[in-house]
CHARMM internal coordinates of N, CA and C (Angstrom, degrees):
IC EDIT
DIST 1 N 1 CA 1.4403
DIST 1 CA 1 C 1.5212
ANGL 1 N 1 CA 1 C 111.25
DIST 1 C 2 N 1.5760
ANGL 1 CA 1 C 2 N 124.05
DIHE 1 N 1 CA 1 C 2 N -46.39
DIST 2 N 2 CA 1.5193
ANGL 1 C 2 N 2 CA 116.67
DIHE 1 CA 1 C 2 N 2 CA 160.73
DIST 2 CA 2 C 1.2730
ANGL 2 N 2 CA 2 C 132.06
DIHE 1 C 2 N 2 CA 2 C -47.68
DIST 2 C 3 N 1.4963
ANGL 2 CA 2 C 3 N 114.74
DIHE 2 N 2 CA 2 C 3 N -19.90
DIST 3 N 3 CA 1.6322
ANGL 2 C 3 N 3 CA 119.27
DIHE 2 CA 2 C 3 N 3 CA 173.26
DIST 3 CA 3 C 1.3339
ANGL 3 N 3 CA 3 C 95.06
DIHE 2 C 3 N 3 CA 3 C -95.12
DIST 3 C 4 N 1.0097
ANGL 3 CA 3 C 4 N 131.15
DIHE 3 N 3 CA 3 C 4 N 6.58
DIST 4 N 4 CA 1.6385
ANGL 3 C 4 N 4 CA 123.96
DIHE 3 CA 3 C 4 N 4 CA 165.83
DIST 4 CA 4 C 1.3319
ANGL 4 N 4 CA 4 C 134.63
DIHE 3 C 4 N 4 CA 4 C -68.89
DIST 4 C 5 N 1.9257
ANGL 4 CA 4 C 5 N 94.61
DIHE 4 N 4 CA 4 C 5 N -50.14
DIST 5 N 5 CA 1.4155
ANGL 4 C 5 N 5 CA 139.18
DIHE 4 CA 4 C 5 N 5 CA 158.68
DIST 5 CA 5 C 0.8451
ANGL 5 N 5 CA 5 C 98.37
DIHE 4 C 5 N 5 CA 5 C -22.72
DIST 5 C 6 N 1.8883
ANGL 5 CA 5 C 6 N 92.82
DIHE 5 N 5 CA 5 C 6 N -92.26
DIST 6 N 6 CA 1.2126
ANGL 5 C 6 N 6 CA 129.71
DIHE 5 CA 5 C 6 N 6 CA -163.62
DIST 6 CA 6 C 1.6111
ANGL 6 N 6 CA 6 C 117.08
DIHE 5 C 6 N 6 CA 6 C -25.45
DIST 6 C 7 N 1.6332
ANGL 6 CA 6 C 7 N 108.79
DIHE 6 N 6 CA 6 C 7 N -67.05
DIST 7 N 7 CA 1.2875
ANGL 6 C 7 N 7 CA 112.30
DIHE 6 CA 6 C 7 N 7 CA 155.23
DIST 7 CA 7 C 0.9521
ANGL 7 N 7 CA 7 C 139.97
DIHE 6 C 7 N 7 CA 7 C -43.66
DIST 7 C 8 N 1.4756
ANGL 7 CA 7 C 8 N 145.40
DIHE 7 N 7 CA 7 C 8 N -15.07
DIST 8 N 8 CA 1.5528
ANGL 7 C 8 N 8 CA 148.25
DIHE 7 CA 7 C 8 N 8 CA -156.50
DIST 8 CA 8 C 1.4770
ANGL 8 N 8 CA 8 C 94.90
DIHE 7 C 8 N 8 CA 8 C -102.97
DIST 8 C 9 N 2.0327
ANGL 8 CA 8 C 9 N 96.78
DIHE 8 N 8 CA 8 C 9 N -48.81
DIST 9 N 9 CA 1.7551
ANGL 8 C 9 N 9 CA 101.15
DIHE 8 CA 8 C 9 N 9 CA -159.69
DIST 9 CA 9 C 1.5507
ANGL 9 N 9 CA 9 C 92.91
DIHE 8 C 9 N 9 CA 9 C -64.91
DIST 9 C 10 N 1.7955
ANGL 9 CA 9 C 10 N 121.15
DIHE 9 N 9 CA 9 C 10 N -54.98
DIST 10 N 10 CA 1.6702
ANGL 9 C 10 N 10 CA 104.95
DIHE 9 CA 9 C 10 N 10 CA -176.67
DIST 10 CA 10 C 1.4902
ANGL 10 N 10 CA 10 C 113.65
DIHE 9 C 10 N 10 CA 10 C -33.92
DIST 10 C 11 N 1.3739
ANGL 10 CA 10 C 11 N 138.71
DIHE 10 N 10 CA 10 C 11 N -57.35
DIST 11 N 11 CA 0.9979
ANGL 10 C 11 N 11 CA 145.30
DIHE 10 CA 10 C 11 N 11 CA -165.00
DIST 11 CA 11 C 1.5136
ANGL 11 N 11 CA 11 C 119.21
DIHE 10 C 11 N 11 CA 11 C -58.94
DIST 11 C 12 N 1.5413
ANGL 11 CA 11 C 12 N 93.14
DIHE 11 N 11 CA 11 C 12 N -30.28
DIST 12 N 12 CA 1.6088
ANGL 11 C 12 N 12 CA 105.51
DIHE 11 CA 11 C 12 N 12 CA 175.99
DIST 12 CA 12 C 1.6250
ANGL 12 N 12 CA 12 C 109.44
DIHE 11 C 12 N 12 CA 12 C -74.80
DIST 12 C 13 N 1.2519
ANGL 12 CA 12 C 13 N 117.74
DIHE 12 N 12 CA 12 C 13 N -39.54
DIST 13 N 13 CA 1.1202
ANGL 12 C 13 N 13 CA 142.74
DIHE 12 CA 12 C 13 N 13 CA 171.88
DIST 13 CA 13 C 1.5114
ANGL 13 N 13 CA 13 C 125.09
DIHE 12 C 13 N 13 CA 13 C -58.09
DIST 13 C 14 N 1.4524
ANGL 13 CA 13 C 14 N 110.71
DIHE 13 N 13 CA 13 C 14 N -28.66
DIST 14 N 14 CA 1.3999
ANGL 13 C 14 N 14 CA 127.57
DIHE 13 CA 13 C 14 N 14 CA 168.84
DIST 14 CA 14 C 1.9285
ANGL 14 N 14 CA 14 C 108.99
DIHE 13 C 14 N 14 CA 14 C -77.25
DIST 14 C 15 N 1.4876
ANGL 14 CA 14 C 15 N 104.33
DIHE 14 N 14 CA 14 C 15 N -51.81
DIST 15 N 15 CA 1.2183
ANGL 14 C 15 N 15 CA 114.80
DIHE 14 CA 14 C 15 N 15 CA 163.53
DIST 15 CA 15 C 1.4819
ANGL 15 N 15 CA 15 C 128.59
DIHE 14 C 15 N 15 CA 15 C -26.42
DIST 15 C 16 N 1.4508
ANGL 15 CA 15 C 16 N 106.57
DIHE 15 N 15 CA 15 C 16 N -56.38
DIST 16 N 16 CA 1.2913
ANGL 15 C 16 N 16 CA 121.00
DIHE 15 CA 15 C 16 N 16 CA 169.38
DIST 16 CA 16 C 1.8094
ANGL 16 N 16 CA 16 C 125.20
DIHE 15 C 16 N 16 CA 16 C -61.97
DIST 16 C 17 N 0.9690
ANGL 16 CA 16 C 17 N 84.62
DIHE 16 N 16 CA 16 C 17 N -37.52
DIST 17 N 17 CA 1.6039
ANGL 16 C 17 N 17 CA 109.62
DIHE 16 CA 16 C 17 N 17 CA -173.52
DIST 17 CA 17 C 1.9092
ANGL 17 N 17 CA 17 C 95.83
DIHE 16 C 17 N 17 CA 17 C -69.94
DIST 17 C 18 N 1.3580
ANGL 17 CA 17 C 18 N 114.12
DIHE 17 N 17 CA 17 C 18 N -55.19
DIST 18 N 18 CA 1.5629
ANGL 17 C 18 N 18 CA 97.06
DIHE 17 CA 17 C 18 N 18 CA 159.74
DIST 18 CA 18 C 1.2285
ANGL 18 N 18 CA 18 C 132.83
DIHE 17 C 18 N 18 CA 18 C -68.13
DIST 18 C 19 N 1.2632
ANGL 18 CA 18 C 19 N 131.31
DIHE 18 N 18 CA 18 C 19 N -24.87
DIST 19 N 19 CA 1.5873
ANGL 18 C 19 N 19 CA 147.05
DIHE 18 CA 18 C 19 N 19 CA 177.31
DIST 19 CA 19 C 1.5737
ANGL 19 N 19 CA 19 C 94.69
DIHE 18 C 19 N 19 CA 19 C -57.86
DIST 19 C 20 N 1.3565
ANGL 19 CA 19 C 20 N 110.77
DIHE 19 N 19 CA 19 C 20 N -54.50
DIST 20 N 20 CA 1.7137
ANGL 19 C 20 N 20 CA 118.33
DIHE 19 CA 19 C 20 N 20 CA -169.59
DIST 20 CA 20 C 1.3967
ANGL 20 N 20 CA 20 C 106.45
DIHE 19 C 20 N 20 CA 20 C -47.35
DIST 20 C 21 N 1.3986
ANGL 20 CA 20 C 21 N 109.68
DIHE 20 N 20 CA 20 C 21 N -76.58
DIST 21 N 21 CA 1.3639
ANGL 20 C 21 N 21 CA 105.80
DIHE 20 CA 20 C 21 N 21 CA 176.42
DIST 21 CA 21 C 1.3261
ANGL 21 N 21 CA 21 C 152.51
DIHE 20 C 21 N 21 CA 21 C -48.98
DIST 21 C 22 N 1.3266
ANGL 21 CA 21 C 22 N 103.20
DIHE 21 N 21 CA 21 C 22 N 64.33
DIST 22 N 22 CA 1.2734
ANGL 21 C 22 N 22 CA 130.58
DIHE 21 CA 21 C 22 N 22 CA -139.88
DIST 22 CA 22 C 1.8192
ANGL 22 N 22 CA 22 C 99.28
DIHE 21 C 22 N 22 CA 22 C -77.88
DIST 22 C 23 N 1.2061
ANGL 22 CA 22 C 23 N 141.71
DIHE 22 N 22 CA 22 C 23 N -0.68
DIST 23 N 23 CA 1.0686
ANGL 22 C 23 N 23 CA 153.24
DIHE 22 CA 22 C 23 N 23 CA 148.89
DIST 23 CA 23 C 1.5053
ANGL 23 N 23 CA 23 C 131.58
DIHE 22 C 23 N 23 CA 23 C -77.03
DIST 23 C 24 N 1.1734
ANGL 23 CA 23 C 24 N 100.99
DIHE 23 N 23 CA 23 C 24 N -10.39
DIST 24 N 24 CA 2.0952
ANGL 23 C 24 N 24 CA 125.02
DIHE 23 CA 23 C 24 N 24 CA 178.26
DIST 24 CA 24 C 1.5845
ANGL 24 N 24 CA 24 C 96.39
DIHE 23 C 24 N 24 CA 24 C 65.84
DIST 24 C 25 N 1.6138
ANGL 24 CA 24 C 25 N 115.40
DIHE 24 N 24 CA 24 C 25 N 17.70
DIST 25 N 25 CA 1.5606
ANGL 24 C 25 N 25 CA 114.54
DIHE 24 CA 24 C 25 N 25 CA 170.34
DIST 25 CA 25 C 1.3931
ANGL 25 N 25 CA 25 C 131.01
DIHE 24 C 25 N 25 CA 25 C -13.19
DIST 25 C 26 N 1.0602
ANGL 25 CA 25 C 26 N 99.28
DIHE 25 N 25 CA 25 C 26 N -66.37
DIST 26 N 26 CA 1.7091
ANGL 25 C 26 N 26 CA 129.45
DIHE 25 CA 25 C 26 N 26 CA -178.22
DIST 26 CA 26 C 2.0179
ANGL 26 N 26 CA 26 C 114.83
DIHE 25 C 26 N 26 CA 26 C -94.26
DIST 26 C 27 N 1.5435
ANGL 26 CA 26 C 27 N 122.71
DIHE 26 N 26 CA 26 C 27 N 3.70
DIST 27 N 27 CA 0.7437
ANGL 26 C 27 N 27 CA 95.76
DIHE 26 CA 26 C 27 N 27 CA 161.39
DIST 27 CA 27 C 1.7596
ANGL 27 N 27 CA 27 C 118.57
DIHE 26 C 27 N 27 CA 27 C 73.83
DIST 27 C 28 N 1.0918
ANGL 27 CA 27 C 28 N 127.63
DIHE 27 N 27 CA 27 C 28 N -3.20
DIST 28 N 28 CA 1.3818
ANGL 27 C 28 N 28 CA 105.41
DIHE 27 CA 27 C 28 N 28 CA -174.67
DIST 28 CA 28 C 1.9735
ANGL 28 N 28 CA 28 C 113.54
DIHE 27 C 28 N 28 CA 28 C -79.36
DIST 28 C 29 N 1.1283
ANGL 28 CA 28 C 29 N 90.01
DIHE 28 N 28 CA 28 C 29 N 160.09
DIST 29 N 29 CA 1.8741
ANGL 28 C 29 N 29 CA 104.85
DIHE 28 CA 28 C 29 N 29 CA -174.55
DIST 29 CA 29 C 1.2282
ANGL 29 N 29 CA 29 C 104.25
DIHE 28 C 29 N 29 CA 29 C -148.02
DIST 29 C 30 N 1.6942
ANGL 29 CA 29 C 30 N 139.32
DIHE 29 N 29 CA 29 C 30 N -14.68
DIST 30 N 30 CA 0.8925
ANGL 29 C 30 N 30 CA 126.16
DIHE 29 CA 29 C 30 N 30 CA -177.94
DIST 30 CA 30 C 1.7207
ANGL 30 N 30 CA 30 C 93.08
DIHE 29 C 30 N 30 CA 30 C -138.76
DIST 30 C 31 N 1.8585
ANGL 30 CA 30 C 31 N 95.21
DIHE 30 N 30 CA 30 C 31 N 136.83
DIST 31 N 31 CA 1.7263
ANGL 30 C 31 N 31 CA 110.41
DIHE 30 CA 30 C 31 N 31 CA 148.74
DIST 31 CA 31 C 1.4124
ANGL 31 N 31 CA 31 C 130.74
DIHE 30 C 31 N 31 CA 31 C -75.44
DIST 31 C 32 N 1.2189
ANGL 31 CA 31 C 32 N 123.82
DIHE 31 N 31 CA 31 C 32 N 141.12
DIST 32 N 32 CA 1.8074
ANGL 31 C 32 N 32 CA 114.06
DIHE 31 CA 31 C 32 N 32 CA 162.97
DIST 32 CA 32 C 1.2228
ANGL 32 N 32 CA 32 C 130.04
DIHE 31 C 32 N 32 CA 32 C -143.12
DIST 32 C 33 N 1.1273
ANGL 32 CA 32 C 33 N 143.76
DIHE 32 N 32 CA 32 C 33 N 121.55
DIST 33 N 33 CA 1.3858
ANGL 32 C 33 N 33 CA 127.14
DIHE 32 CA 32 C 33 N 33 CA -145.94
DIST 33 CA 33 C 1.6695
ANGL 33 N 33 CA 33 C 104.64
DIHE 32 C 33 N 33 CA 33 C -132.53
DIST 33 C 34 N 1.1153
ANGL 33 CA 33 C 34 N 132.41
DIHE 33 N 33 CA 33 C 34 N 112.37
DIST 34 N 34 CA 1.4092
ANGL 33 C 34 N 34 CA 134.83
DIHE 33 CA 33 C 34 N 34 CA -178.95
DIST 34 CA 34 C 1.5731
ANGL 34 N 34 CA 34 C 104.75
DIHE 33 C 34 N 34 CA 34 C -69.18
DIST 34 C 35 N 1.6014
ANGL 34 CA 34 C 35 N 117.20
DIHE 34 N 34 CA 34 C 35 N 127.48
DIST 35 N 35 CA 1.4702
ANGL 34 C 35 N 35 CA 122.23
DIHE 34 CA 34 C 35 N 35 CA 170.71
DIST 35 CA 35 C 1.4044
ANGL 35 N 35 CA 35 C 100.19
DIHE 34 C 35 N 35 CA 35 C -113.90
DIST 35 C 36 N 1.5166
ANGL 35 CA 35 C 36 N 91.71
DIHE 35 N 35 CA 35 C 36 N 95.25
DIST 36 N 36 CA 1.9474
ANGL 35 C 36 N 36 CA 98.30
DIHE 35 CA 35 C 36 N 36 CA 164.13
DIST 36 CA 36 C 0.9091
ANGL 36 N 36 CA 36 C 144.10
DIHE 35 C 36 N 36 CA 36 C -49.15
DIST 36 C 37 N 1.0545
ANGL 36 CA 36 C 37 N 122.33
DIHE 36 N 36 CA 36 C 37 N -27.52
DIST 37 N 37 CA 1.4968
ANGL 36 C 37 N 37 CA 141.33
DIHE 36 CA 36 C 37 N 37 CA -179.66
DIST 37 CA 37 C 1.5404
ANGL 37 N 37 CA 37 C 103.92
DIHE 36 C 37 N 37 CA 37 C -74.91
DIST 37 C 38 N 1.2759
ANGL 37 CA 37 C 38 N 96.64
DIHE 37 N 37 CA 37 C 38 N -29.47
DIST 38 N 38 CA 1.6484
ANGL 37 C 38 N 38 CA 101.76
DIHE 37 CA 37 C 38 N 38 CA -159.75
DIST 38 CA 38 C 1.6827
ANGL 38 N 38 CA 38 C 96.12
DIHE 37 C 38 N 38 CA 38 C -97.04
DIST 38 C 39 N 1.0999
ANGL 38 CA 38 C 39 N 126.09
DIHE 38 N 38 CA 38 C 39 N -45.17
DIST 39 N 39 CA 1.3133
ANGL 38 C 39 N 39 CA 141.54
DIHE 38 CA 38 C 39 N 39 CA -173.72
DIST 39 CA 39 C 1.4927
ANGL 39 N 39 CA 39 C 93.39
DIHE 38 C 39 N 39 CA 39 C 81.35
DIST 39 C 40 N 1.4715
ANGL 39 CA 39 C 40 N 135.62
DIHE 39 N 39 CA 39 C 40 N 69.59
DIST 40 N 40 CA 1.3907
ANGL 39 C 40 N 40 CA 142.26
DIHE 39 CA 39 C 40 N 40 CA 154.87
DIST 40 CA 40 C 1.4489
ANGL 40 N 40 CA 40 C 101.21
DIHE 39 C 40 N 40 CA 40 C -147.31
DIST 40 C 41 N 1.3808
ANGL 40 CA 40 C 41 N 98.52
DIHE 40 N 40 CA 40 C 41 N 155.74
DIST 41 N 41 CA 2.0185
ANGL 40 C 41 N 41 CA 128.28
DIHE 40 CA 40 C 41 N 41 CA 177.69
DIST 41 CA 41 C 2.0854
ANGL 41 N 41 CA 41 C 79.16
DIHE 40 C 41 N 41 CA 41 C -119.02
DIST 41 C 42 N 1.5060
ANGL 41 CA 41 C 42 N 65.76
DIHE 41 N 41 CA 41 C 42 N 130.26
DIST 42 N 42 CA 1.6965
ANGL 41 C 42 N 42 CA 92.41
DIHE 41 CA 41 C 42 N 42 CA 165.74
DIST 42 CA 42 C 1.9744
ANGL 42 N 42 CA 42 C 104.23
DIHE 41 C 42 N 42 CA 42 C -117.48
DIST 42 C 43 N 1.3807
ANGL 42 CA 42 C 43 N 118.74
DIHE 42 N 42 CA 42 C 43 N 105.02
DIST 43 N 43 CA 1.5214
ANGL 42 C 43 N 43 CA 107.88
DIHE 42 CA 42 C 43 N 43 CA 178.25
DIST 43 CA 43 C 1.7040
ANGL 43 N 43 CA 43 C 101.42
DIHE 42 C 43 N 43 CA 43 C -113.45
DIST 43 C 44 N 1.3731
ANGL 43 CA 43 C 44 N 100.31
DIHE 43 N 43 CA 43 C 44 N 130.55
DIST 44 N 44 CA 1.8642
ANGL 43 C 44 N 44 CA 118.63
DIHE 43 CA 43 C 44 N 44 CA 165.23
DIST 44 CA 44 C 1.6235
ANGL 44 N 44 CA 44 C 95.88
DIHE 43 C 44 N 44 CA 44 C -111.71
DIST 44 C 45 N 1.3354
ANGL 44 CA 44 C 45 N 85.49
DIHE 44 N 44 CA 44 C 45 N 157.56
DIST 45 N 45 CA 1.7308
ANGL 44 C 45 N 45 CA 115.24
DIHE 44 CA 44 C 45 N 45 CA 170.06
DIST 45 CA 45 C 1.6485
ANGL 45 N 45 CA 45 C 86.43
DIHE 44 C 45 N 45 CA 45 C -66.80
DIST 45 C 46 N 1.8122
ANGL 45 CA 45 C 46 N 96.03
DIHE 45 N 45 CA 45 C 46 N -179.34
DIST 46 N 46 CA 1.5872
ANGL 45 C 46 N 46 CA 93.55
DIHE 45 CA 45 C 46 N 46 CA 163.44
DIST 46 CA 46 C 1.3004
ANGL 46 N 46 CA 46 C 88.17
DIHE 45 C 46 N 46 CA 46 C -108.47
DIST 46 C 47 N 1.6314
ANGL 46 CA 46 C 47 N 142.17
DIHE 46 N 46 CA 46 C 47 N 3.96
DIST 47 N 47 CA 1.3855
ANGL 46 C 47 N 47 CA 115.39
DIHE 46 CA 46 C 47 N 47 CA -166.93
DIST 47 CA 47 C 1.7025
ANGL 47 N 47 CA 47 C 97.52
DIHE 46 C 47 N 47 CA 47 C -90.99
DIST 47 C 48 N 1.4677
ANGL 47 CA 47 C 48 N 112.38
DIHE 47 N 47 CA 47 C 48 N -12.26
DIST 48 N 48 CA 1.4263
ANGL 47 C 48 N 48 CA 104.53
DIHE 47 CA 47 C 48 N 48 CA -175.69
DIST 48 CA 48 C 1.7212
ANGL 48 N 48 CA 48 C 131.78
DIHE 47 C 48 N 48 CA 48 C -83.60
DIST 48 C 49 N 2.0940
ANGL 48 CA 48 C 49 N 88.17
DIHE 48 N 48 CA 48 C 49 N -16.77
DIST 49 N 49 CA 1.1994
ANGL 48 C 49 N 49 CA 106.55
DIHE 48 CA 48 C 49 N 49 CA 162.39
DIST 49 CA 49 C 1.3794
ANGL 49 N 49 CA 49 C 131.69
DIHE 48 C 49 N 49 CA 49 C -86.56
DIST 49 C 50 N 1.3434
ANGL 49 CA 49 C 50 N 119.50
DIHE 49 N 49 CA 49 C 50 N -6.34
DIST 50 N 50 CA 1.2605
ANGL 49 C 50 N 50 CA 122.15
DIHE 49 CA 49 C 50 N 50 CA 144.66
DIST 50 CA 50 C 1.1748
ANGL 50 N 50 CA 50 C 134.16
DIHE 49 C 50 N 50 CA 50 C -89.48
DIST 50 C 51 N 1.3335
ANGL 50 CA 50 C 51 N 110.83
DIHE 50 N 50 CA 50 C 51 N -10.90
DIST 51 N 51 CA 1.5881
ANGL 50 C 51 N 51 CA 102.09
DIHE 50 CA 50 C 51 N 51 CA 168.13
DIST 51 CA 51 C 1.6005
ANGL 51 N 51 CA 51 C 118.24
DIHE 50 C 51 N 51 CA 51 C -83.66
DIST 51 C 52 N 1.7411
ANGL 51 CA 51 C 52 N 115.82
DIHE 51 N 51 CA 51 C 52 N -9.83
DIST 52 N 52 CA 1.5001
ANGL 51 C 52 N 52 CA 102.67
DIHE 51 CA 51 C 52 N 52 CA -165.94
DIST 52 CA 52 C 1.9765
ANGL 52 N 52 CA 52 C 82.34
DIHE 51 C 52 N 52 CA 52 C -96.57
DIST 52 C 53 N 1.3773
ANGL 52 CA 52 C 53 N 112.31
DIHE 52 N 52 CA 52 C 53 N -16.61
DIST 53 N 53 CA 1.7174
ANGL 52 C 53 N 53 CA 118.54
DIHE 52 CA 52 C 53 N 53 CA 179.41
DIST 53 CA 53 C 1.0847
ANGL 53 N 53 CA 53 C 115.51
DIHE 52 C 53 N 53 CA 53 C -44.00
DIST 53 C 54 N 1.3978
ANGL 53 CA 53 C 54 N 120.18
DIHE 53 N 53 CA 53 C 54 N -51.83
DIST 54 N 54 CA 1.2205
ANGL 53 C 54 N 54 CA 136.64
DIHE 53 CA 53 C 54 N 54 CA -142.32
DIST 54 CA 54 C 1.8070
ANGL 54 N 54 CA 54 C 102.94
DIHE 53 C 54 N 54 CA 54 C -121.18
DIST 54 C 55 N 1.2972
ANGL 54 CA 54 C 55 N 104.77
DIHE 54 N 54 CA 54 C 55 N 146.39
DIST 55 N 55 CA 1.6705
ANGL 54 C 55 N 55 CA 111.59
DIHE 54 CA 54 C 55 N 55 CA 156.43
DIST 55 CA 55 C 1.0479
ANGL 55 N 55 CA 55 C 127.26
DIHE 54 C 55 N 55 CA 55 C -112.22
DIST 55 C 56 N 1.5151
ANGL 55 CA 55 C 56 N 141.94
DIHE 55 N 55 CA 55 C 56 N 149.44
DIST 56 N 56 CA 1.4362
ANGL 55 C 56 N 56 CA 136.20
DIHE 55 CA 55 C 56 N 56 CA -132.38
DIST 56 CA 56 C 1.5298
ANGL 56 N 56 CA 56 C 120.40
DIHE 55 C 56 N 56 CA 56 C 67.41
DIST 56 C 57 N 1.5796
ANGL 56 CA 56 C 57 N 89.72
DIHE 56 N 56 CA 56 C 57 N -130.01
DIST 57 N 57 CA 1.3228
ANGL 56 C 57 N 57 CA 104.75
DIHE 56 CA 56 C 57 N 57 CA -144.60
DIST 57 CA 57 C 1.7761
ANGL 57 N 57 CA 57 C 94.21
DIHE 56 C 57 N 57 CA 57 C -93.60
DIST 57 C 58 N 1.5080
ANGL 57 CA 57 C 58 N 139.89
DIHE 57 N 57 CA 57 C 58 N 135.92
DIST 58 N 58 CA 1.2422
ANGL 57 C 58 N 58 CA 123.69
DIHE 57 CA 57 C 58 N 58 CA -161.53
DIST 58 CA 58 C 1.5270
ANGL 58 N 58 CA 58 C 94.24
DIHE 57 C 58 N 58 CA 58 C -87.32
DIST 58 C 59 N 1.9186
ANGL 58 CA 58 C 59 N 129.27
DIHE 58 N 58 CA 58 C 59 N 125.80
DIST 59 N 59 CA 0.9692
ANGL 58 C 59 N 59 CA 130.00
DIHE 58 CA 58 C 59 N 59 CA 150.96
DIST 59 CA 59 C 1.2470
ANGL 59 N 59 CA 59 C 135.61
DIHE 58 C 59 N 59 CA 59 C -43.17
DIST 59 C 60 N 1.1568
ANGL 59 CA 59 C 60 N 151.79
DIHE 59 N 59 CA 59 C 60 N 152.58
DIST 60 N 60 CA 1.3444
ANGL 59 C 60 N 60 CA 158.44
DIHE 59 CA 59 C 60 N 60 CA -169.71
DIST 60 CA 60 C 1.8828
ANGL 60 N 60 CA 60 C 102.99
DIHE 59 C 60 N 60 CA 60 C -95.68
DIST 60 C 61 N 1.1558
ANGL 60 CA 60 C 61 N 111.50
DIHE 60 N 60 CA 60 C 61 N 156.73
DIST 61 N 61 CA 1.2797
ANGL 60 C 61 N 61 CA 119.27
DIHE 60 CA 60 C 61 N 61 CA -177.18
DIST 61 CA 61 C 1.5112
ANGL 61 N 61 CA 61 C 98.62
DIHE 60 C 61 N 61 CA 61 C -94.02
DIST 61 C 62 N 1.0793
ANGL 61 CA 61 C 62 N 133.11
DIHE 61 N 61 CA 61 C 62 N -46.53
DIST 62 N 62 CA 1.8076
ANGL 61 C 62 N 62 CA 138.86
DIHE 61 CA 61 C 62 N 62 CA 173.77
DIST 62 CA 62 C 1.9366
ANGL 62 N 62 CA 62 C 103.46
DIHE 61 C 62 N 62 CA 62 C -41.31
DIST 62 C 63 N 1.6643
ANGL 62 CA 62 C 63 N 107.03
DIHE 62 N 62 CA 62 C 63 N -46.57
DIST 63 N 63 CA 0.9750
ANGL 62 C 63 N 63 CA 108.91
DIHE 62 CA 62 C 63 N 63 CA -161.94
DIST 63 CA 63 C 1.6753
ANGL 63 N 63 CA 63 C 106.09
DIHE 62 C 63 N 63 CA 63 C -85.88
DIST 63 C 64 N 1.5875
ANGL 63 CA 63 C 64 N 131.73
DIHE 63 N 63 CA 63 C 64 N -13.82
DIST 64 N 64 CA 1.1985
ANGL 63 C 64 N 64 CA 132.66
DIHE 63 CA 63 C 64 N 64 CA 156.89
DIST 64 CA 64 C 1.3207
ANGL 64 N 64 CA 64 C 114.13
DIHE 63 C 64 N 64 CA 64 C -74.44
DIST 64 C 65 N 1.0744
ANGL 64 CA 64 C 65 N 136.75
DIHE 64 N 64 CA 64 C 65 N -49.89
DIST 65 N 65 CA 1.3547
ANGL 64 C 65 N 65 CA 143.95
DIHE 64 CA 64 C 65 N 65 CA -177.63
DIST 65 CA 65 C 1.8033
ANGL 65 N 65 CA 65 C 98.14
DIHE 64 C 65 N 65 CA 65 C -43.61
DIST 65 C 66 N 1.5335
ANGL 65 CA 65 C 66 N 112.55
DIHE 65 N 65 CA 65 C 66 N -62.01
DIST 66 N 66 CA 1.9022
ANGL 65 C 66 N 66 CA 109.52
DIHE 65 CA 65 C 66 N 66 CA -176.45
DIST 66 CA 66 C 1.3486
ANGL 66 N 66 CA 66 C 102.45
DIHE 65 C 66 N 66 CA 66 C -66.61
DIST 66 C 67 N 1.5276
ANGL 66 CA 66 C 67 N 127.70
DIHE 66 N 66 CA 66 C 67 N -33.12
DIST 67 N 67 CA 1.6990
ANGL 66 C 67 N 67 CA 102.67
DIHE 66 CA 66 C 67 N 67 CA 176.73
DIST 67 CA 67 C 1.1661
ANGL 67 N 67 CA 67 C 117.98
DIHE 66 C 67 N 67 CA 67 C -72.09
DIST 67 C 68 N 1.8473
ANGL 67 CA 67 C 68 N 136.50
DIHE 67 N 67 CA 67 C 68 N 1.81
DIST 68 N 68 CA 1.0390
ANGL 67 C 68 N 68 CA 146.67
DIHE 67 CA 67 C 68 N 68 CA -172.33
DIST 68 CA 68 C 2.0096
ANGL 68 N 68 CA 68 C 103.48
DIHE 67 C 68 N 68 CA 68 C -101.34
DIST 68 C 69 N 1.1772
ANGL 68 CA 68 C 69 N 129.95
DIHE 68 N 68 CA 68 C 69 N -8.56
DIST 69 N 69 CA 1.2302
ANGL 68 C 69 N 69 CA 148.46
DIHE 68 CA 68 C 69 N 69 CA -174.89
DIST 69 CA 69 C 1.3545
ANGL 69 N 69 CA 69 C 96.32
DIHE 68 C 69 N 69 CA 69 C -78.98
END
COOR INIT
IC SEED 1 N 1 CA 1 C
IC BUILD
């Protein structure tokens, strides 16, 4: 259950880390998260993690980033 955490909060933590870059500086489009235990990387787009996130219409990452300004 702590590598569960562990995993969710990185992920939450990655989240942020695109929200921040509120200039698309760096370009990111894809997450990846190494499970040690497991010895596998699990990588999503971010457009795929907002579309299973969200209901409706899938928000844009440009357009979260300025309501976060």
């Amino acid at each position: 259950m702590i590598d569960a955490f562990t995993d969710l909060w990185d992920l939450y933590l990655r989240h942020g880390y695109v929200l921040c870059d509120r200039d698309d500086e760096f370009r990111l489009r894809t997450v990846c998260l190494y499970l040690s235990r497991q010895a596998k990387s699990l990588t999503v787009s971010l457009e795929d993690i907002l579309r299973t996130a969200t209901q409706g219409p899938t928000p844009q990452w440009q357009s979260l980033r300025t309501q976060l300004r």
